[in-house]
TIDOVEX-501577 format. One line per field, with one value per atom (N, C-alpha, C): residue number from 1; x, y, z; residue in three letters. Coordinates in steps of 0.001 Angstrom, whole numbers. Each point is the difference from the previous one (the first is absolute). Layout:
N
nr (NUM ...)
x (X ...)
y (Y ...)
z (Z ...)
rest (Ala ...)
This chain:
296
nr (1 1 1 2 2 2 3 3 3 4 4 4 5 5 5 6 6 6 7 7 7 8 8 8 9 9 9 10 10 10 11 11 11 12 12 12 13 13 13 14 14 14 15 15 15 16 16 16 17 17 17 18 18 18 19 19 19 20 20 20 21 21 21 22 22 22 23 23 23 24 24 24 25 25 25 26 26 26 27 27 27 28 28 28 29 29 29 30 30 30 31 31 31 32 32 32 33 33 33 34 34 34 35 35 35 36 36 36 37 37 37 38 38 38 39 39 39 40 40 40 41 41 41 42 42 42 43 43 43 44 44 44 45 45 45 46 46 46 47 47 47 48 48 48 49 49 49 50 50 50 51 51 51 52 52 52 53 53 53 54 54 54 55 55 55 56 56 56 57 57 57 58 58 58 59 59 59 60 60 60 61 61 61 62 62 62 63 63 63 64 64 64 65 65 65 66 66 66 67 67 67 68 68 68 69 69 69 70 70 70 71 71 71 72 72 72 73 73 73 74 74 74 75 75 75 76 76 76 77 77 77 78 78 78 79 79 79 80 80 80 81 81 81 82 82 82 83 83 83 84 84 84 85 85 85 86 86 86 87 87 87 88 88 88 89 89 89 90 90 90 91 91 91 92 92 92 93 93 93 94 94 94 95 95 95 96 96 96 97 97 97 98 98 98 99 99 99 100 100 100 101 101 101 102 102 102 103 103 103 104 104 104 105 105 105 106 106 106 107 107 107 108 108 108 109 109 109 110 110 110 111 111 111 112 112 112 113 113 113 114 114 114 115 115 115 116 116 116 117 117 117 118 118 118 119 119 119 120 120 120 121 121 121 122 122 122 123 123 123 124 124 124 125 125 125 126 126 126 127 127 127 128 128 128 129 129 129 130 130 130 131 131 131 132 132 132 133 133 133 134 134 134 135 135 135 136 136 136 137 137 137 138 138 138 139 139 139 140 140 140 141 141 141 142 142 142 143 143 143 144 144 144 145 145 145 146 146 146 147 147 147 148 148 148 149 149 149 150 150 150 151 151 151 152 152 152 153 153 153 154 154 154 155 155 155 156 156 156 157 157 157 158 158 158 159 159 159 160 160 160 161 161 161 162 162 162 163 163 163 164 164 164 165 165 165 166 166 166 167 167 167 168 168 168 169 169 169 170 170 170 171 171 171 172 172 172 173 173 173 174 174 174 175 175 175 176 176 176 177 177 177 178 178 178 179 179 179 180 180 180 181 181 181 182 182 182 183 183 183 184 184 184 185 185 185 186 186 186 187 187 187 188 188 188 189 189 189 190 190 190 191 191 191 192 192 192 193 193 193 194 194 194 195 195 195 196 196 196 197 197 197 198 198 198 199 199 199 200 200 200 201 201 201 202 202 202 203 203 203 204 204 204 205 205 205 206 206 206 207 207 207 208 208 208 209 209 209 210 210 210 211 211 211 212 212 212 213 213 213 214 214 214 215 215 215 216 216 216 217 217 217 218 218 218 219 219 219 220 220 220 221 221 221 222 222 222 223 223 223 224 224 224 225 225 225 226 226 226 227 227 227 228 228 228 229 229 229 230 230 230 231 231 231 232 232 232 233 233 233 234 234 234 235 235 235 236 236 236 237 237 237 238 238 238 239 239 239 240 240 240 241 241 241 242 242 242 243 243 243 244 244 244 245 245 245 246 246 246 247 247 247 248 248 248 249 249 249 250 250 250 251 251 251 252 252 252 253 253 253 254 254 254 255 255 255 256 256 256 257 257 257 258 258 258 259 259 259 260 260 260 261 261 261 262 262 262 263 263 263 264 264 264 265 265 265 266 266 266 267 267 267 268 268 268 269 269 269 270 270 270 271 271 271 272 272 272 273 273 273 274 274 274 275 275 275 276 276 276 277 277 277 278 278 278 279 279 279 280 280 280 281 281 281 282 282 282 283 283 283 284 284 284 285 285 285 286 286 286 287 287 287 288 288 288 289 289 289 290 290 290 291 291 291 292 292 292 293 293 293 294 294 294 295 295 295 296 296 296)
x (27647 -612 -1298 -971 -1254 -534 -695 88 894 666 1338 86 573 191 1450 462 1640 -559 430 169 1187 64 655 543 426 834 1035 -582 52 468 1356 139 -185 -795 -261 1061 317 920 1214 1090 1011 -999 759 -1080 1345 -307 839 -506 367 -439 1168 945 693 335 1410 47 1096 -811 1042 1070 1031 1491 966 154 1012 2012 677 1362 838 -316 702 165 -287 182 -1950 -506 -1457 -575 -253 -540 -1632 -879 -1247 -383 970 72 -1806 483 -1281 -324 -902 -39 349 782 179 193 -55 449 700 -176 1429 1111 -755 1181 3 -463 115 722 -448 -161 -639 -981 -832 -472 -804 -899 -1611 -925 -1179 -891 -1065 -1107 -875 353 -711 -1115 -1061 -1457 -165 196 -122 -656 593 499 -1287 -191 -1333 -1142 146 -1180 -753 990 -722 -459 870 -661 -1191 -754 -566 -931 -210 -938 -777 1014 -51 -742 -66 -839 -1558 108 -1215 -816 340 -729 -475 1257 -496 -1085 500 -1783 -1131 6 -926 -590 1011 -314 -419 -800 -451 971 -451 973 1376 402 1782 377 -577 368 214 -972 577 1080 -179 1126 1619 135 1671 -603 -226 94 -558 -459 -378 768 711 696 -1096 435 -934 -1028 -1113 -1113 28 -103 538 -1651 -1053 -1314 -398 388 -606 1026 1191 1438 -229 -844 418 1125 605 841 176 860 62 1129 404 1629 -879 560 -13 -374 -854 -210 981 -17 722 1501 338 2004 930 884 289 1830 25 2086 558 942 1025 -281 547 -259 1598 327 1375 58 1603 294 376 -757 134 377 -553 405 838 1047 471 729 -730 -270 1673 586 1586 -192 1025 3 499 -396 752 145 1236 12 -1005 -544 -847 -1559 -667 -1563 -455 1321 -655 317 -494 471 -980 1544 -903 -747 -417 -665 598 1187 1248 -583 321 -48 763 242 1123 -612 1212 -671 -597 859 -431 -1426 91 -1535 -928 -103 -948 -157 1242 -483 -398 -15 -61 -1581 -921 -932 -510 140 -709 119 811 53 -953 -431 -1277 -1073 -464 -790 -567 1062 -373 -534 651 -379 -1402 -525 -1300 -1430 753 -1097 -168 1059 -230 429 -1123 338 667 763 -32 906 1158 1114 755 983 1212 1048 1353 1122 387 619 1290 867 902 1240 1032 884 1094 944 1025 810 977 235 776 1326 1230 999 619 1101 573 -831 -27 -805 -1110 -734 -936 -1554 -903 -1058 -824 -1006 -1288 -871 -686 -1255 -1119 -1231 -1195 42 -687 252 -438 -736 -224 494 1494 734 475 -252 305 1386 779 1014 1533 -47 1105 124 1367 531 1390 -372 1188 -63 -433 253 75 413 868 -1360 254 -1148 1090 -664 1065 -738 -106 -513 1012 -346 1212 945 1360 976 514 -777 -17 -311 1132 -546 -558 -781 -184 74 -346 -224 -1530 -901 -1034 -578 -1102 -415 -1198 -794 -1329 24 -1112 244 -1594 -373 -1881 112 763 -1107 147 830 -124 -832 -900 -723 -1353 -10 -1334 -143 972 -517 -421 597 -529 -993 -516 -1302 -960 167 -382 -718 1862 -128 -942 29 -716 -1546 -244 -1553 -127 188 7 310 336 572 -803 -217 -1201 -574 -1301 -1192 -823 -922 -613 -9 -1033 256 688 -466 650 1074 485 1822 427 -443 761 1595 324 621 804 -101 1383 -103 -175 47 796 166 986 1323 -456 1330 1033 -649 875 216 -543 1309 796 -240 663 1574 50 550 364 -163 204 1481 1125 1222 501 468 309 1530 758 1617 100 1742 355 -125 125 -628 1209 1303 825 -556 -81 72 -1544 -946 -1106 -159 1241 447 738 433 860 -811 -1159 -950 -788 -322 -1267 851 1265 1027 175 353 153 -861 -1124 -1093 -1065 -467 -915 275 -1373 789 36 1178 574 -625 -500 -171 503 419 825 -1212 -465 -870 1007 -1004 335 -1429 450 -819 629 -591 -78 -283 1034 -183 -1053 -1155 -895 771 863 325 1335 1016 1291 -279 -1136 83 667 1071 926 -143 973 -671 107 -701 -247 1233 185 1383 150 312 -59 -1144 -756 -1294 224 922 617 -152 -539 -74 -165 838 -743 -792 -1345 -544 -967 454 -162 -1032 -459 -1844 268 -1129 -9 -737 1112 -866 -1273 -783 -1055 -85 -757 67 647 154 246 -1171 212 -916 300 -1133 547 -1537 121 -1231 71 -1228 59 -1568 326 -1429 -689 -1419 -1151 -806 -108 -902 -1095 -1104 -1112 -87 605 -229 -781 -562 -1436 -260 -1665 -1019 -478 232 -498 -1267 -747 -460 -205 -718 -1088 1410 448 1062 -633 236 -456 543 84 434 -458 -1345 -1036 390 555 -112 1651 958 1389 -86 -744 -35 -1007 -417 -778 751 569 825 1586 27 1626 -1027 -623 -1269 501 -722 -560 1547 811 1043 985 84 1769 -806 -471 -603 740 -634 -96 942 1159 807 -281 1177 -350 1929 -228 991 365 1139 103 1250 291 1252 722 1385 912 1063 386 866 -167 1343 301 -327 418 -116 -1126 -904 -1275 -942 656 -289 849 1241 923 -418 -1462 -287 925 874 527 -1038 33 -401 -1223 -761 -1073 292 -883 -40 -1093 12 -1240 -258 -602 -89 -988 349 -1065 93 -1065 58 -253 205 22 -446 -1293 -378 1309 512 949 -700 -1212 -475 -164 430 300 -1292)
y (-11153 599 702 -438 823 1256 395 1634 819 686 507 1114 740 1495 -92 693 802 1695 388 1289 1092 1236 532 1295 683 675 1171 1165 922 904 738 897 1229 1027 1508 985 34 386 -326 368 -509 -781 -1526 -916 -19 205 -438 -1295 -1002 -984 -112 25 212 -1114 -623 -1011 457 1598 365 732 888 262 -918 290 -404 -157 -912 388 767 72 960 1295 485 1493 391 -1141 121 -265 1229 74 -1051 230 -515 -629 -1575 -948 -524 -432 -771 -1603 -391 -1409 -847 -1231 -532 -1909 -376 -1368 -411 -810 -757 -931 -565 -615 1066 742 698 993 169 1913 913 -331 615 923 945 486 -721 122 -731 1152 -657 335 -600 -503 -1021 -179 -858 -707 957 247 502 1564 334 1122 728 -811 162 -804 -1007 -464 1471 833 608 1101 721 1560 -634 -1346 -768 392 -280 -490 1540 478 1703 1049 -901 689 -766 -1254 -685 903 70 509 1690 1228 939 -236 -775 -238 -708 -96 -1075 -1232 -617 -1406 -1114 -787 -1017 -692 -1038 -1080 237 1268 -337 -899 382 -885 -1834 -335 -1210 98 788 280 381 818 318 -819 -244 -517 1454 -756 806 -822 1128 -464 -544 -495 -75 509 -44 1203 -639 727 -330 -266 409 282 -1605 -163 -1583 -1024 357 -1048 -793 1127 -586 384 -438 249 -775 687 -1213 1021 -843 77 340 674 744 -1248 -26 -474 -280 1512 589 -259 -394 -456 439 1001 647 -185 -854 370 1248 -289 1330 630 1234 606 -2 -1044 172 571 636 1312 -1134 689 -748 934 1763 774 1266 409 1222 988 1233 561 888 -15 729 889 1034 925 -230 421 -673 1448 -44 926 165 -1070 111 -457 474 -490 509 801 1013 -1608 -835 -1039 -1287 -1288 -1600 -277 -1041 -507 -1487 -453 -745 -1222 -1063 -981 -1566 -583 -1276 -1223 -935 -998 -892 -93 -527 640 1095 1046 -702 -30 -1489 -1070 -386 -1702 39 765 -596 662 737 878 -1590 -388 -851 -1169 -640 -1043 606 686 611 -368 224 248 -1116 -1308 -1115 -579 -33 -383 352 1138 464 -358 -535 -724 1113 873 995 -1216 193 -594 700 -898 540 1872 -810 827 94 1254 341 -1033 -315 -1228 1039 -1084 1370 40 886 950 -1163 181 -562 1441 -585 656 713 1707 748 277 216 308 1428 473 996 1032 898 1493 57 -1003 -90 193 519 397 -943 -369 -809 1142 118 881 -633 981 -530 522 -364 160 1716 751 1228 759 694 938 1082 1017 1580 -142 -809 23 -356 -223 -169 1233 -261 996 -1205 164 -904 -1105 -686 -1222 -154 1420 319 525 -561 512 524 1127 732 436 -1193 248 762 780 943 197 -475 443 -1943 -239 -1510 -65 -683 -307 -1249 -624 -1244 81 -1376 -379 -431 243 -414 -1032 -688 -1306 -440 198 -462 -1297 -628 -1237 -693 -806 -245 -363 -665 -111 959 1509 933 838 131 104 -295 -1859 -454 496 446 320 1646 332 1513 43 -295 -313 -207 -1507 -727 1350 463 609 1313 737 1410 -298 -1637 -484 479 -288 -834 1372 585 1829 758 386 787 -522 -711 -438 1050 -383 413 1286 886 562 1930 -72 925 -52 -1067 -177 237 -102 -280 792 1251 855 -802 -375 -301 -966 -1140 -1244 25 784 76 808 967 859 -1260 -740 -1114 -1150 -268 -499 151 1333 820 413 -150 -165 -993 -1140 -1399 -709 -127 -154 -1061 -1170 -1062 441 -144 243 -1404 -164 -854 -253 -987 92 468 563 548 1385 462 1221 475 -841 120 190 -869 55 1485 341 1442 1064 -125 1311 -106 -1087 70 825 -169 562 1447 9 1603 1398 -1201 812 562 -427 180 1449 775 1437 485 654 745 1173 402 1397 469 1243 460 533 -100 625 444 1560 832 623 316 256 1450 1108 1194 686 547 201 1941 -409 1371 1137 -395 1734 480 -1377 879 -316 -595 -489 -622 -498 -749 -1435 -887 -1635 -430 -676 -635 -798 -44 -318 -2242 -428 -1687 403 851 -239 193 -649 -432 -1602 -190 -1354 -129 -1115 -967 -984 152 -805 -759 -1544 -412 -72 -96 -265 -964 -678 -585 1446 104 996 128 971 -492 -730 -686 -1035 -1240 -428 -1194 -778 -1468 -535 -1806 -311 -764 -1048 -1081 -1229 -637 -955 -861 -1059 -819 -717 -7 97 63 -933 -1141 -1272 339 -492 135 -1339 -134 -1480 -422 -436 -240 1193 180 902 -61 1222 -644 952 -561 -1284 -926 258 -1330 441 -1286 -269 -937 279 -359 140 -497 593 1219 136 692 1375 -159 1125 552 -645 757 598 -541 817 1296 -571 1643 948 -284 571 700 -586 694 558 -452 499 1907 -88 1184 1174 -957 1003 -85 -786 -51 41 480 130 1893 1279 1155 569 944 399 1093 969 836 385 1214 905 -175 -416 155 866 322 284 -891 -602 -1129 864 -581 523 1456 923 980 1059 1071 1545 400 -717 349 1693 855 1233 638 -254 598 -617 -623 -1005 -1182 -709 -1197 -1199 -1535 -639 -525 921 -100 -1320 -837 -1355 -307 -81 -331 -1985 -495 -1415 -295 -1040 -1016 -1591 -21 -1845 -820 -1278 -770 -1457 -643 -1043 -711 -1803 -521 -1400 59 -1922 249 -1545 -661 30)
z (55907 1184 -381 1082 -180 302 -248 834 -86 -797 -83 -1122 583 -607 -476 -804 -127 108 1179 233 -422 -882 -202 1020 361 420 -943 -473 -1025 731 483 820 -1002 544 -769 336 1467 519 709 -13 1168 999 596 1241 242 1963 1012 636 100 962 230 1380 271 1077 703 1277 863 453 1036 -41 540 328 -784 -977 -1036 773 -379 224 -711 -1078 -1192 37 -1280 -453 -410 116 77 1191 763 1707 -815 -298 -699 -1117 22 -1464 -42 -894 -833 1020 3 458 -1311 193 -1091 479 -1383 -278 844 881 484 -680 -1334 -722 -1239 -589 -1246 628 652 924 -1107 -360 -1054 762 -250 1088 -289 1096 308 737 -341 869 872 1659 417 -341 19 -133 1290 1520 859 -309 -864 -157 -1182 -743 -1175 450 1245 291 1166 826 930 -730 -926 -975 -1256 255 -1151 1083 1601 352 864 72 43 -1091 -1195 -1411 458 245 345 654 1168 866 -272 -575 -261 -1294 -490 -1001 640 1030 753 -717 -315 -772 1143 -363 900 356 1470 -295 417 311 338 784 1149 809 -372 -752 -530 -899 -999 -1155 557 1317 623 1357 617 1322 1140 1326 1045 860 1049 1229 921 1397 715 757 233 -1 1812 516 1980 464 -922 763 -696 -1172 -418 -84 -23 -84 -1075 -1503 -1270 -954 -649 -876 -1358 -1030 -1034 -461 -1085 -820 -1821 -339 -1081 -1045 -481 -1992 -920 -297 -995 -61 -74 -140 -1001 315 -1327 586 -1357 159 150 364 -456 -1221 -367 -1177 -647 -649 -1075 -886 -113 -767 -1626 -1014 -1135 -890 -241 -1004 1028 -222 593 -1326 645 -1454 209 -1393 642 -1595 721 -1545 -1153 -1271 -755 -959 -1015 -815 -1130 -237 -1229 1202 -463 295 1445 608 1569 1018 -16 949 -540 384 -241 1463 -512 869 69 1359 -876 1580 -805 753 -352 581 -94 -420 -317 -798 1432 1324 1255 340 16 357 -602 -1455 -800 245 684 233 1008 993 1377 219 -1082 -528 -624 -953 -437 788 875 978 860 288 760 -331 -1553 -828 -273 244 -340 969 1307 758 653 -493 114 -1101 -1068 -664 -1691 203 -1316 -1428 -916 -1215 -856 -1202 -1107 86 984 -119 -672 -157 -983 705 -588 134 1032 1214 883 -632 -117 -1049 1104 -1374 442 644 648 851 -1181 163 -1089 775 -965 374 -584 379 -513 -394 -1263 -6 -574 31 -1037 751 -208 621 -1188 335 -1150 500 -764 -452 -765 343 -1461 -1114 -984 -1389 -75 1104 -224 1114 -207 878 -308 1253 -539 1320 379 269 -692 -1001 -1147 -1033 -561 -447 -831 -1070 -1177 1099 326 1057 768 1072 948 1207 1045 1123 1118 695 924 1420 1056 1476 606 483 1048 -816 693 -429 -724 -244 -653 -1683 -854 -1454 -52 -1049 -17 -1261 -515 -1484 154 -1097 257 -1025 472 -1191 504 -735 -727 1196 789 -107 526 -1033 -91 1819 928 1156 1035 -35 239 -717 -1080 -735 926 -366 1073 1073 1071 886 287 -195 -799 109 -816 -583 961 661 928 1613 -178 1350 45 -1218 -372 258 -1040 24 1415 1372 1310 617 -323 901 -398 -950 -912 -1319 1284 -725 -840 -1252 -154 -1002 -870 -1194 457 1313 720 354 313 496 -1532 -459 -1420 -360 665 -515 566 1368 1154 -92 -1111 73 -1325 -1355 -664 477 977 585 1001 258 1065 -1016 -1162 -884 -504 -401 -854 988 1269 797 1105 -436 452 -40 827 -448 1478 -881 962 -344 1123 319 839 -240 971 1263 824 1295 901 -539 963 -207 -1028 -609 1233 -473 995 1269 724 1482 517 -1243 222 -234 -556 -206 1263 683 1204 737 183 1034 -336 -958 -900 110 -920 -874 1143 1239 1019 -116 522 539 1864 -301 975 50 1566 468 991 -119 1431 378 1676 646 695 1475 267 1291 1082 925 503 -515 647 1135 511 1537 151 606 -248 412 1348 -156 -169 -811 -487 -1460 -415 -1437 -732 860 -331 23 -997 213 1729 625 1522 -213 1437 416 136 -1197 -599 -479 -504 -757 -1710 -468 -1373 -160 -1487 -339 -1237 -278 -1429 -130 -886 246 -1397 -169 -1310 -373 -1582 -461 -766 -521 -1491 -773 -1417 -1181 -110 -294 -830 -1283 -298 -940 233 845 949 -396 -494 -96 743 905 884 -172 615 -694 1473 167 1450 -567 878 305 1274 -852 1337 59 844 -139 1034 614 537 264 1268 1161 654 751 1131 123 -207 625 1041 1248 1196 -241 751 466 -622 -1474 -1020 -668 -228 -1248 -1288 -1300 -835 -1161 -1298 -1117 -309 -367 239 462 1196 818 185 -541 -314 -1374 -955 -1142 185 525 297 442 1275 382 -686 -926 -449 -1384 -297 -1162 1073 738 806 -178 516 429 -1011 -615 -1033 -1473 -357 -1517 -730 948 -680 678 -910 492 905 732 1322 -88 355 476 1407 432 1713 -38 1533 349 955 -369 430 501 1320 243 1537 -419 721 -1017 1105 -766 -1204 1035 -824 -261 1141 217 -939 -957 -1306 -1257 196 -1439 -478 1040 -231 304 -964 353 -693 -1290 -622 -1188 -11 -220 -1146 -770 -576 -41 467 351 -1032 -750 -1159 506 -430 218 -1455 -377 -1006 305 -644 382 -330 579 -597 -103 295 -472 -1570 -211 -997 -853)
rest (Unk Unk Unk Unk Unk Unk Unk Unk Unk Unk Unk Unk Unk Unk Unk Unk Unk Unk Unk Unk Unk Unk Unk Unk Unk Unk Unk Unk Unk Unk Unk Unk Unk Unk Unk Unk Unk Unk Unk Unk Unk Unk Unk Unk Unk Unk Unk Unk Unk Unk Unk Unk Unk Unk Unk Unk Unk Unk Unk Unk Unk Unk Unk Unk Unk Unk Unk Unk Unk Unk Unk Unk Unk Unk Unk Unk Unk Unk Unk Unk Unk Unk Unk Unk Unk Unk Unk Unk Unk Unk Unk Unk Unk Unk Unk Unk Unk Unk Unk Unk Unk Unk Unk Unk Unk Unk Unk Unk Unk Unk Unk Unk Unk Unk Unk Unk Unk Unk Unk Unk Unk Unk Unk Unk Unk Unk Unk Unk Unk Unk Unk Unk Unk Unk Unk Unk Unk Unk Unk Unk Unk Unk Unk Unk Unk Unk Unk Unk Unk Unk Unk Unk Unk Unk Unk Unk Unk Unk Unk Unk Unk Unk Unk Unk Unk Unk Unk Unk Unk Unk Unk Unk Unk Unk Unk Unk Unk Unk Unk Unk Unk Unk Unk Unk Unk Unk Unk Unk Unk Unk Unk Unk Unk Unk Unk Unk Unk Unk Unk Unk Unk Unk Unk Unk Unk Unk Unk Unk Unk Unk Unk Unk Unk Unk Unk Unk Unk Unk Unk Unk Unk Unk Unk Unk Unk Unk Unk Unk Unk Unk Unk Unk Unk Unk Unk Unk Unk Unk Unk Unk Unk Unk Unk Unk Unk Unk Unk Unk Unk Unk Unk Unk Unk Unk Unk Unk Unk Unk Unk Unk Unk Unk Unk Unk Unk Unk Unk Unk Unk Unk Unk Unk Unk Unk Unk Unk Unk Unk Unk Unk Unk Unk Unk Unk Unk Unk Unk Unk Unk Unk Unk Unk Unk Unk Unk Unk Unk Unk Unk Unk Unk Unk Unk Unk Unk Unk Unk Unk Unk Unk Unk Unk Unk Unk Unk Unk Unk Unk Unk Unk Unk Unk Unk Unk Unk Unk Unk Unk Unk Unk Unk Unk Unk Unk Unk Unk Unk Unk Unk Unk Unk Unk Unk Unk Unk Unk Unk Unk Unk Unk Unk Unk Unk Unk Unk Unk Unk Unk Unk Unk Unk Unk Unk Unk Unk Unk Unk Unk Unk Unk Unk Unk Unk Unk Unk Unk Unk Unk Unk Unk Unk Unk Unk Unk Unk Unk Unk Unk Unk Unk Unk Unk Unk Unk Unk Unk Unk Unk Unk Unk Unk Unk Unk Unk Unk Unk Unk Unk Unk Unk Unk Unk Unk Unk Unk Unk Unk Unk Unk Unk Unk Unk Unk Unk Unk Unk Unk Unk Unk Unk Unk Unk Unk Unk Unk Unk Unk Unk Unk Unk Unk Unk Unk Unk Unk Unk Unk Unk Unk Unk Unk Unk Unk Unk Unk Unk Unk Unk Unk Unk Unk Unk Unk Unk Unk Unk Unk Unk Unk Unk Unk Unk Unk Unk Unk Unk Unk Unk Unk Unk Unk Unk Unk Unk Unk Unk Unk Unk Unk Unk Unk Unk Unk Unk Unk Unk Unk Unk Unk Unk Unk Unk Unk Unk Unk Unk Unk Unk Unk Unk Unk Unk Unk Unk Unk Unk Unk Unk Unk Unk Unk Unk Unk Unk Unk Unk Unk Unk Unk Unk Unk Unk Unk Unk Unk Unk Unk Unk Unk Unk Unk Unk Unk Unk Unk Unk Unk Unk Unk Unk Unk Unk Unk Unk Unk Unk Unk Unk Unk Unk Unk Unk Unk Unk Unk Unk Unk Unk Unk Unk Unk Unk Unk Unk Unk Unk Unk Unk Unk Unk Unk Unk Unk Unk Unk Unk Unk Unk Unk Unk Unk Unk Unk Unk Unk Unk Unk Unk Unk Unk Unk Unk Unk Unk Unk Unk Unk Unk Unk Unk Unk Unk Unk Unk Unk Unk Unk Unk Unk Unk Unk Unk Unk Unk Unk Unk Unk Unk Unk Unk Unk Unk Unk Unk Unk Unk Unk Unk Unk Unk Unk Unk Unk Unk Unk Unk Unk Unk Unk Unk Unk Unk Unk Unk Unk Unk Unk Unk Unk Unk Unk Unk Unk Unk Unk Unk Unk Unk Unk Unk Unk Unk Unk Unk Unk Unk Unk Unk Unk Unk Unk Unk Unk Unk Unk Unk Unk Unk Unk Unk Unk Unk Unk Unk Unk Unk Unk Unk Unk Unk Unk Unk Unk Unk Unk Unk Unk Unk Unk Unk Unk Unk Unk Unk Unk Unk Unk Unk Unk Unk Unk Unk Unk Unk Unk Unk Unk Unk Unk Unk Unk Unk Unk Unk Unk Unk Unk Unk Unk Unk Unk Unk Unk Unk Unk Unk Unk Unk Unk Unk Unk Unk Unk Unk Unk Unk Unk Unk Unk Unk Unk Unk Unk Unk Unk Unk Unk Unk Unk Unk Unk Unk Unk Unk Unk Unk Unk Unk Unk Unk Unk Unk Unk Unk Unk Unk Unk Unk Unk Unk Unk Unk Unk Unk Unk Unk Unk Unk Unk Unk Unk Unk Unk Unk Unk Unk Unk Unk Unk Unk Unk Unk Unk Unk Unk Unk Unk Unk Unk Unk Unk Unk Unk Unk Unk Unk Unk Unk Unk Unk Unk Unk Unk Unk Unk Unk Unk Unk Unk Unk Unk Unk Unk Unk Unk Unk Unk Unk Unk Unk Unk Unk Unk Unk Unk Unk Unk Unk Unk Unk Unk Unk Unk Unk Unk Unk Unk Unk Unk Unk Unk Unk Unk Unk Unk Unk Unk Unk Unk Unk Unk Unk Unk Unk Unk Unk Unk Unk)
């Protein structure tokens, strides 16, 4: 594919993107996967707080780059450029006894990460990991999460082991998250904390590991909590690290090669801080967004 970004998704803080009145014991779940039930971040959802940074920077061009509704005085319109997937959950950071917390992700999270990757034209990739069983976590050759062998998420032991294409991607993924002689610190701190687990074990931490907050609405003049104004309501952690693609389709009006590379040139190159999500007035939701060329 031509024209094409891999966009990152770096949560700084607890992010709510949320789908509504929950049935559970969580009044305010996460939006998620329909077959993983991973949690996600619609394209919807990072295309409107993307195009919301545009404009408070007064960047040219939005209107071609997100789309304009219909204008009633000229009855023009057009559909957005810029095309950005969903944002999939690939690292979720869980605590660990040794190293303060991994940054743990599945051997499925990889493949279905590099079946992306491929399909987008990225060269000269790491192998997808084969599928792990029982307690064994793979790691890169440099981890401050072991202890005599032994790695300890939550209330979870594993056995741990060296293994070169958890290694490569490490590597791979740090290059691609923090570029450059300035990332440098947090590009050895996220190998150094890089830990592929099984993909049940994985399925049980998205469920787990998310955090929980009890909110609370104060009534002004008994001071007391408001009467149903009690709730739970879910985040992804900070340090959530989540990936998507952004392609650049017809330019309206003059479409051209020419003129889509310019265009994602313009907008998907330098990273930017947004806020995703809810409860943006308590500092939930702060995002730091990177992009990564992926032609070949």
């Amino acid at each position: 594919m031509t024209n094409t970004r891999l966009y990152w998704l770096h949560t700084l803080s607890p992010t709510h993107v949320g789908c509504g009145r929950g049935v559970g014991y969580i009044d305010l779940p996460l939006h998620r996967e329909k077959v993983t039930n991973w949690p996600v971040i619609p394209g919807s959802a990072f295309k409107g707080v993307w195009r919301d940074w545009a404009q408070q920077n007064q960047s040219t061009d939005v209107d071609i780059a997100f789309g304009r509704a219909s204008d009633t005085a000229t009855n023009a319109s057009n559909s957005g450029s810029l095309i950005p997937t969903d944002a999939r959950l690939l690292c979720l950071p869980v605590r660990s006894f040794y190293g303060t917390f991994a940054w743990c992700t599945a051997p499925l999270a990889l493949q279905l990460f590099h079946r992306d990757l491929v399909i987008a034209g990225v060269p000269h990739l790491p192998a997808a990991p084969t599928s792990l069983s029982g307690n064994t976590i793979h790691r890169a050759d440099q981890c401050l999460l072991e202890d005599q062998g032994k790695i300890f998420l939550e209330d979870l032991d594993f056995t741990s082991k060296v293994c070169p294409t958890a290694t490569a991607w490490a590597n791979k993924i740090g290059d691609w998250l923090f570029p450059g002689q300035e990332q440098s610190l947090w590009r050895t701190k996220f190998i150094e904390r890089f830990a592929v687990v099984p993909d049940t074990i994985f399925d049980f931490l998205t469920e787990t590991g998310t955090e929980v907050a009890q909110r609370v609405k104060i009534d002004d003049d008994s001071k007391t909590v408001a009467e149903g104004a009690l709730w739970n309501e879910e985040s992804l952690p900070a340090e959530t690290i989540l990936y998507g693609l952004v392609n650049c389709a017809r330019v309206y009006p003059r479409d051209s090669i020419d003129a889509r590379q310019q265009l994602i040139d313009q907008y998907a190159t330098h990273s930017m801080v947004l806020q995703i999500g809810g409860k943006a007035t308590v500092g939930r939701g702060r995002v730091r967004c990177s992009f990564t060329k992926v032609e070949g």
